[in-house]
N, C-alpha and C positions, 0 to 999 in steps of 0.2 A: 504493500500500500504506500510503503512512504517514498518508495522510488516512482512510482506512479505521480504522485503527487508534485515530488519534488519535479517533474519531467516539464510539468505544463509553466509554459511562461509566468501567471500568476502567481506561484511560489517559488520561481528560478532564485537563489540570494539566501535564500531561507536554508536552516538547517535541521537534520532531524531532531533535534530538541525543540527548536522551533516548534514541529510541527506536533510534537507530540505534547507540547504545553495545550496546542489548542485541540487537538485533538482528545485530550484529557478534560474540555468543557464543552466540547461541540458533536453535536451526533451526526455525521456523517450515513449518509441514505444510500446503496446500491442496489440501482436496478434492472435487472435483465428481460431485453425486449427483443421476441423475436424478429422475423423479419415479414417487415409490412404494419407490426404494431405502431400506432401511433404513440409518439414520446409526448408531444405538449402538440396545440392546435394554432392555426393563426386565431389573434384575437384573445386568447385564455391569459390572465391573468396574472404578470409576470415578476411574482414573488419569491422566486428561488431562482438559487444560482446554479443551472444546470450544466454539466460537463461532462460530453463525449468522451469514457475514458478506453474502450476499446469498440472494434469495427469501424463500420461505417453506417450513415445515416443522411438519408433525401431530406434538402432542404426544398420548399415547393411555396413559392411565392404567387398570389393571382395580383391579375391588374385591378382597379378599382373597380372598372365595368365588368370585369368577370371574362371578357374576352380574349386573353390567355394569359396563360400560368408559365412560371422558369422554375424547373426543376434543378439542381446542385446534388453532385453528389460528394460528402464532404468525412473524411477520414477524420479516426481520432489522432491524438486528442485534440478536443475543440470544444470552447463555452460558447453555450449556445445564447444567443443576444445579450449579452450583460450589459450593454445598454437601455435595453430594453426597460430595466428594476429603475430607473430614473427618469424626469423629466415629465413631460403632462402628460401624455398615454404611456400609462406603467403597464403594454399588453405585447405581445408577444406579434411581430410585424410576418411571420411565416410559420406556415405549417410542417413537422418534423418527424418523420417515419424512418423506423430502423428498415438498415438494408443488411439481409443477413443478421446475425445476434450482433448484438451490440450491449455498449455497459454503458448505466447511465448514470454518475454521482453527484447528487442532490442536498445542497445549502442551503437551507434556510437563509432567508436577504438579513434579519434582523442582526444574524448572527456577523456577518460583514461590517456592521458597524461597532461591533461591539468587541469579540475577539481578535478577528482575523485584520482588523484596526491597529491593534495593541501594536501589531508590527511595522514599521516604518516601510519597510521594502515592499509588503503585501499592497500596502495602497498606493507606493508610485507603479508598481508592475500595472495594478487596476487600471491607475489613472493616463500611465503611459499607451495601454493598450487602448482606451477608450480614445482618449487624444489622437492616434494613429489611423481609428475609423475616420475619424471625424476629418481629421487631414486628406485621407482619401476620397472622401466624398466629397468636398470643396474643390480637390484640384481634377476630381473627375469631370465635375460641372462646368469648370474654365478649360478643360483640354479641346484644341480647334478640334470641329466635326469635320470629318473628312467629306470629300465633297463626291466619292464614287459609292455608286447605291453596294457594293463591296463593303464599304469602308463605314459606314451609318449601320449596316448592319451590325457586324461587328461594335460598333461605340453603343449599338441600341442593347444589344445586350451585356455589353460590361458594365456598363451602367446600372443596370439591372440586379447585378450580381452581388452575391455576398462575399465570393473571393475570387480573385483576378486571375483565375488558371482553375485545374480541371473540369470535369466532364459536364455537362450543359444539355439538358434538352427545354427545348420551347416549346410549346402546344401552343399554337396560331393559325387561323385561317389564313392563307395567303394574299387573300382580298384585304384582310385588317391591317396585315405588316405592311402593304403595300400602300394603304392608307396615314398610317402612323410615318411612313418615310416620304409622303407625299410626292407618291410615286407610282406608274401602272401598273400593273398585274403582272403585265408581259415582260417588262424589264425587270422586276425585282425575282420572277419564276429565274429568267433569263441568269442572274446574278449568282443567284442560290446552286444553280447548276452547273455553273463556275467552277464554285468553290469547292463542290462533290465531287468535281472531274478533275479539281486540284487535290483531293481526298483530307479536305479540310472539313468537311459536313458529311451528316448522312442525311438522306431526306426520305421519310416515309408522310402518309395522310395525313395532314393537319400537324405536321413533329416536323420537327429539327434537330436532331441530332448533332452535339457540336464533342466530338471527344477531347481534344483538351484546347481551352479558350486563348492561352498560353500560346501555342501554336497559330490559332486564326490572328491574333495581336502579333505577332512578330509577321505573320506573312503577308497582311494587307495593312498598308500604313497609309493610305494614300484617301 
């Protein structure tokens, strides 16, 4: 457990005495979720500090209008929105299903300010990582949109994303992405089929298949 622990950036600094100070006032929650269980819901209520501590687990975001969804597939370990537990909607921005068994370790938020406080290092790692969201999505918002329906695709969905590389699929009508890039049908089909014949995409009904985002970002810049 304590090398588990010690692994995720949150307590990087910390030592096992550390950890077992608080671990000796804090109860620690694990829980095993098969695969397709849902772990927490978009919307549900985000008062615990949750963290991916093995497998892997679907992050699965919808648009406002309902008219498509970005799915993530996202490796442990990884805390799931700890943003989220602050600021005026304290709710959970995506919905989270295990792929395959996965492990899930469960913080009470209360307990963040109180024990896991005590520690100096505990809350710049928090507050460092929270900060480094935040820096991302600012300078995602100012990065120029590339001007080839190529290249909007790709910004349309990094954008989108919760982390800037692996695997990506999109559930979209091709009439809507075509509409959102204020662009035909024909030329955005046209684009998409591009990038398949470049074996940067899959494309099935209504999916997009993007295997790693990492790869499409390095390969259209334009």
């Amino acid at each position: 457990m304590y090398e588990s622990l010690l692994s995720l950036p949150y307590f990087q600094g910390m030592s096992k005495d550390d950890i077992t100070t608080i671990l000796d006032k804090v109860t620690l929650e694990f829980a095993k979720y098969n695969d397709g269980e849902m772990i927490c819901s978009s919307n549900d209520k985000c008062d615990k500090f949750l963290v991916l501590m093995q497998g892997e687990m679907s992050a699965i975001a919808e648009a406002p209008d309902g008219s498509y969804t970005l799915t993530e597939l996202i490796p442990a370990p990884y805390a799931i929105e700890p943003y989220s537990m602050f600021g005026y909607n304290t709710r959970h921005k995506r919905s989270y299903k295990a792929k395959g068994e996965c492990a899930i370790l469960t913080i009470d938020k209360r307990f963040l300010f109180t024990e896991f406080n005590k520690h100096n290092i505990f809350t710049i790692n928090f507050l460092n990582l929270i900060s480094h969201k935040a820096e991302r999505l600012n300078n995602d918002i100012w990065k120029y949109t590339p001007s080839s329906i190529k290249g909007r695709i790709a910004h349309f969905i990094t954008l989108r994303s919760e982390l800037p590389h692996g695997r990506k699929v999109l559930s979209i009508k091709m009439e809507r992405l075509a509409s959102i890039l204020c662009e035909t049908r024909l030329n955005v089909s046209k684009a998409l089929n591009e990038m398949q014949d470049a074996g940067l995409i899959e494309l099935h009904r209504k999916e997009i298949v993007i295997p790693s985002l990492r790869k499409v970002i390095e390969n259209i810049t334009e």
